[in-house]
MDTraj code that builds the backbone (N, CA, C; nanometers):
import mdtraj as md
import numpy as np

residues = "UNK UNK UNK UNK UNK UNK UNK UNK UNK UNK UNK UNK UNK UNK UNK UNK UNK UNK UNK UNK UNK UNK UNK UNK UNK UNK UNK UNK UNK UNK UNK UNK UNK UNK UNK UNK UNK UNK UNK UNK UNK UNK UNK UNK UNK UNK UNK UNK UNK UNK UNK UNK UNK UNK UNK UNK UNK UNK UNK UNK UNK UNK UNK UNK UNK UNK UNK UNK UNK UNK UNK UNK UNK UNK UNK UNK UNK UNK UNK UNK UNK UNK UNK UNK".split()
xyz = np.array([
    [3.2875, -9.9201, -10.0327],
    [3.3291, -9.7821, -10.0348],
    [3.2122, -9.6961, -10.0804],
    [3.1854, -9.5716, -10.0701],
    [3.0530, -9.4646, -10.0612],
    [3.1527, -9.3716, -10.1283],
    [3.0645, -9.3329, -10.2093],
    [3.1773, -9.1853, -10.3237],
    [3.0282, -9.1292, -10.3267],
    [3.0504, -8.9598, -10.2940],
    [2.9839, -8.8463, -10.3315],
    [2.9752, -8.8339, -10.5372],
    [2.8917, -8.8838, -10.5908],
    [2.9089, -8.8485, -10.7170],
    [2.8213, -8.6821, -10.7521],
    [2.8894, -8.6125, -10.8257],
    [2.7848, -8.4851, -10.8892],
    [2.8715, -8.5457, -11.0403],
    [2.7576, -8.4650, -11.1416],
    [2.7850, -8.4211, -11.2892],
    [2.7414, -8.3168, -11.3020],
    [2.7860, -8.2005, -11.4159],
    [2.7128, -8.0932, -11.4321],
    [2.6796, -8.0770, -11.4956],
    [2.6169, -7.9394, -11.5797],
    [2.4580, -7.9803, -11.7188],
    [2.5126, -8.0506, -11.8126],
    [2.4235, -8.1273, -11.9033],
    [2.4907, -8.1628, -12.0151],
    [2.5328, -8.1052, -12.1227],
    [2.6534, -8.2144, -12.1459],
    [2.7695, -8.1716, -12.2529],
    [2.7534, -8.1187, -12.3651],
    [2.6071, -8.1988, -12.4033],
    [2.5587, -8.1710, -12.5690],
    [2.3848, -8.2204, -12.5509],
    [2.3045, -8.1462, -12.6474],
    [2.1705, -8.2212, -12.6530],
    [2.1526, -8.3108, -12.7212],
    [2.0509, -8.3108, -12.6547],
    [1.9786, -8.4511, -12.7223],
    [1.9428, -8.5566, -12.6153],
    [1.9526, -8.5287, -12.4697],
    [1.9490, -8.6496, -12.3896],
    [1.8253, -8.6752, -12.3357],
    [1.7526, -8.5769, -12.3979],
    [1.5956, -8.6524, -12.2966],
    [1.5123, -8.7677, -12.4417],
    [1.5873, -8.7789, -12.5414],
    [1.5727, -8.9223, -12.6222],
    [1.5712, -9.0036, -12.5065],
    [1.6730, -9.0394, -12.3991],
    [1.7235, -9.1416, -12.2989],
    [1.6649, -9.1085, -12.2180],
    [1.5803, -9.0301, -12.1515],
    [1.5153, -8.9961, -12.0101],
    [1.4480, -9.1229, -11.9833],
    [1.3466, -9.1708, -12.0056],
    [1.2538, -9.2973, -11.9982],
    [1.3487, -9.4311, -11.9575],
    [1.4417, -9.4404, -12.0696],
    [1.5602, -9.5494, -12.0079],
    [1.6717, -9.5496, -11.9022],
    [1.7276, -9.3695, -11.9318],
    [1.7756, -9.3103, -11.7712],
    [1.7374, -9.3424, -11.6328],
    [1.5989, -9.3565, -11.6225],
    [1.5184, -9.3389, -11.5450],
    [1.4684, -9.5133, -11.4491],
    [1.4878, -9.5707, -11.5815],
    [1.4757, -9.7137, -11.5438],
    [1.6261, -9.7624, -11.4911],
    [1.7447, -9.7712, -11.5608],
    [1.8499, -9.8362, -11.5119],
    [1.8703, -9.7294, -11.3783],
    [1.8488, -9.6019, -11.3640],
    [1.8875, -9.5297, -11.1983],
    [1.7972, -9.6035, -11.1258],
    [1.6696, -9.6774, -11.0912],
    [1.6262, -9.7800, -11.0479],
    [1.6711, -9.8902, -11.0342],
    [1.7271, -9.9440, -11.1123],
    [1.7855, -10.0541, -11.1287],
    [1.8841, -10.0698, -11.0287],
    [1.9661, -9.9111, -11.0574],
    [2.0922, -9.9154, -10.9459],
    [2.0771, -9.9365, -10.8467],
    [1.9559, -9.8489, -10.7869],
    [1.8819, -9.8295, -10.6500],
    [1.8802, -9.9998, -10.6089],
    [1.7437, -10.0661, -10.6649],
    [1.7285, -10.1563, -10.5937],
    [1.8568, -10.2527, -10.6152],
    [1.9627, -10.2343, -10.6584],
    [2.0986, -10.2999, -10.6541],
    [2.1847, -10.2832, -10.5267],
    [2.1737, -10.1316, -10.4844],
    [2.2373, -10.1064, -10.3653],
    [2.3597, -9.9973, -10.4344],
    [2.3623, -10.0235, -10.5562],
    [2.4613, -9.9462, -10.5715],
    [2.4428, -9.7802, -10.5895],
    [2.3187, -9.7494, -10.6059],
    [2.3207, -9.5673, -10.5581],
    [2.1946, -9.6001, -10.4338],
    [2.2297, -9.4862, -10.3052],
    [2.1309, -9.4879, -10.2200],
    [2.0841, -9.3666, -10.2485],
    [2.1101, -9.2660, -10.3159],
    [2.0929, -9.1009, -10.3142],
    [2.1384, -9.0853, -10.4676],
    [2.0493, -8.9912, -10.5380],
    [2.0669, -8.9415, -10.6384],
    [1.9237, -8.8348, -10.6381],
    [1.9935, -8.7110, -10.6947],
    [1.9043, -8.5860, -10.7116],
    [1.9339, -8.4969, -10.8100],
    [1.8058, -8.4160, -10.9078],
    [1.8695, -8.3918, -11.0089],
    [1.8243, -8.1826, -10.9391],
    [1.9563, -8.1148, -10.9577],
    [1.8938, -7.9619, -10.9541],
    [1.8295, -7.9341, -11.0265],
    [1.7088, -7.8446, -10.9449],
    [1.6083, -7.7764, -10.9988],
    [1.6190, -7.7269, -11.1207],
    [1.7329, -7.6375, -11.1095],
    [1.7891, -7.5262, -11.1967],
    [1.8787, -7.5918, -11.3269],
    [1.8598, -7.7073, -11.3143],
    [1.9129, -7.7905, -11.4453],
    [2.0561, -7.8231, -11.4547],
    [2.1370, -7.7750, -11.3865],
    [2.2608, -7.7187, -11.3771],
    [2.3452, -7.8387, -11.3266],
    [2.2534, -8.0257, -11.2916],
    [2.3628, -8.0773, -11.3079],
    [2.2775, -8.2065, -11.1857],
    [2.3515, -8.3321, -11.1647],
    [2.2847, -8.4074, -11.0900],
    [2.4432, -8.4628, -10.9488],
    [2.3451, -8.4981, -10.8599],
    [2.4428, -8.5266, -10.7316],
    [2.3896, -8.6618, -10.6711],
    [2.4761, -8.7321, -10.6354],
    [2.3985, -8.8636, -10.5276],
    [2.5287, -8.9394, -10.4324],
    [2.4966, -9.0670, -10.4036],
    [2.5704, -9.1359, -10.3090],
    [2.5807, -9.2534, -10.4098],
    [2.6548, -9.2990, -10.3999],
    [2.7212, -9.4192, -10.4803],
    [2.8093, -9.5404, -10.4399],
    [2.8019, -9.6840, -10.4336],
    [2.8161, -9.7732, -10.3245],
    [2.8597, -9.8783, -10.3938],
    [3.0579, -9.9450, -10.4097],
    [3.0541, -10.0295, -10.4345],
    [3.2189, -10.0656, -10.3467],
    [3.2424, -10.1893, -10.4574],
    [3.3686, -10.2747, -10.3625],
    [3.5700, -10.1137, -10.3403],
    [3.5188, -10.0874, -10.4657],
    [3.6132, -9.9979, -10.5322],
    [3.6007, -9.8929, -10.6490],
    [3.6436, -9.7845, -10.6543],
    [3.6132, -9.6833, -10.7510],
    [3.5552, -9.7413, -10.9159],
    [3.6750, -9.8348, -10.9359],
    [3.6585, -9.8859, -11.0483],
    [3.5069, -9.9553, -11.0864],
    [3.5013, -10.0009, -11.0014],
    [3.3463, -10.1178, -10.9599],
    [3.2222, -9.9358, -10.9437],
    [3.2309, -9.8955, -10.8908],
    [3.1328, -9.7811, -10.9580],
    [3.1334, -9.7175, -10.9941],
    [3.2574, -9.6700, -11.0947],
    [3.2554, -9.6449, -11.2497],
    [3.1992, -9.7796, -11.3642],
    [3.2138, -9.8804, -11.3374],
    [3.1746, -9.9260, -11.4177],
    [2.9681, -9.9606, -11.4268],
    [2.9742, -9.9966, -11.2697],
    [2.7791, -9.9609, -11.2712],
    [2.7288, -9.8440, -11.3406],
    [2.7845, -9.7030, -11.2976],
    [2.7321, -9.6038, -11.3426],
    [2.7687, -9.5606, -11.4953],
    [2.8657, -9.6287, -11.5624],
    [2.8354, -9.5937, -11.7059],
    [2.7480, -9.7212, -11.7569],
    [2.7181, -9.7580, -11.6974],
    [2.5429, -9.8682, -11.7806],
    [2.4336, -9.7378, -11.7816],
    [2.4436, -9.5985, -11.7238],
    [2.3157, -9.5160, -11.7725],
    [2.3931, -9.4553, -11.8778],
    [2.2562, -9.4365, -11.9604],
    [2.2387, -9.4229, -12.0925],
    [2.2921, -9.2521, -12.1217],
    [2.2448, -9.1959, -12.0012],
    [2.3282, -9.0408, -11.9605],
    [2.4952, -9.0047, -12.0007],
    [2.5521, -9.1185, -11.9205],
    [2.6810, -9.1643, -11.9312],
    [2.7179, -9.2249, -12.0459],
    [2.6661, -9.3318, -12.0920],
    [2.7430, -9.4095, -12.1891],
    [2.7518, -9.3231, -12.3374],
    [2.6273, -9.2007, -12.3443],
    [2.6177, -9.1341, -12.5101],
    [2.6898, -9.0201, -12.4428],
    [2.7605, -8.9958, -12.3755],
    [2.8387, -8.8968, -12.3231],
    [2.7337, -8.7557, -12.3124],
    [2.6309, -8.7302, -12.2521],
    [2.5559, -8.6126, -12.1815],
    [2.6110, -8.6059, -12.1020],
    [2.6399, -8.6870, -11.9733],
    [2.7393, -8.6416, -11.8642],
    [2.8473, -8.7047, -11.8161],
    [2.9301, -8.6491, -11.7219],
    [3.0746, -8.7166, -11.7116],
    [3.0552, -8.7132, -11.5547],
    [3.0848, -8.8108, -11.4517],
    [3.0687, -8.8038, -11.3183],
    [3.2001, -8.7891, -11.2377],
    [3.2093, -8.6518, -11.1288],
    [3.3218, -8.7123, -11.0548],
    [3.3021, -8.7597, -10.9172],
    [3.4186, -8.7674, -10.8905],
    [3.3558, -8.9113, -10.7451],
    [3.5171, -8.8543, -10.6615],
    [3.4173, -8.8153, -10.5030],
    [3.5180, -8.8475, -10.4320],
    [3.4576, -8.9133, -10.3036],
    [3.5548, -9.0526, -10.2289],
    [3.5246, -9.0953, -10.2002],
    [3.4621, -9.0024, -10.0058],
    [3.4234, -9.0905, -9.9331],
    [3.3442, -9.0191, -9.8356],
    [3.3144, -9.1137, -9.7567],
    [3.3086, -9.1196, -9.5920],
    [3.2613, -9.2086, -9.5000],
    [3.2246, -9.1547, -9.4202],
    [3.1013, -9.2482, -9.3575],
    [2.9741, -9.1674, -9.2410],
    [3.0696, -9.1177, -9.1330],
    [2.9890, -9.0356, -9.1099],
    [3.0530, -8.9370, -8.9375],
    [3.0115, -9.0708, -8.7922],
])
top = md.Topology()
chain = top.add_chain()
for i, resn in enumerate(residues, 1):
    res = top.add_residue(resn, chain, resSeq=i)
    for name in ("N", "CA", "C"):
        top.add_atom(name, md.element.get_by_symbol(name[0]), res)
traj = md.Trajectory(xyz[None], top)
């Protein structure tokens, strides 16, 4: 299943402590298969991507392994989506 994920700015500061490790597990995902697309706005105002697993549950649970997610900076919603 493919879910459109966005989040919008963060909740509270303090999250670029986690940028460096953010940065590594969204790689991680990548070469996993489980995000093909992720982009952060210019304007700070929040991040968007493509997201790839068996069931919702199954990528909610990949995507709270970032460090973004798990100290609560952002909250993701997901709706699901299939190619044209």
């Amino acid at each position: 299943m493919d879910f459109l994920i966005t989040a919008g700015a963060f909740k509270k500061a303090g999250a670029e402590a986690y940028r460096a490790e953010e940065d590594r597990v969204v790689d991680e995902l990548r070469a996993e298969g489980v995000l093909s697309a992720a982009y952060r706005r210019t304007d700070g105002a929040g991040v968007f991507g493509i997201a790839h697993g068996t069931d919702l549950a199954s990528v909610k649970a990949e995507l709270a392994r970032l460090p973004f997610v798990a100290h609560g900076f952002m909250e993701f919603e997901f709706v699901e989506v299939v190619p044209l």
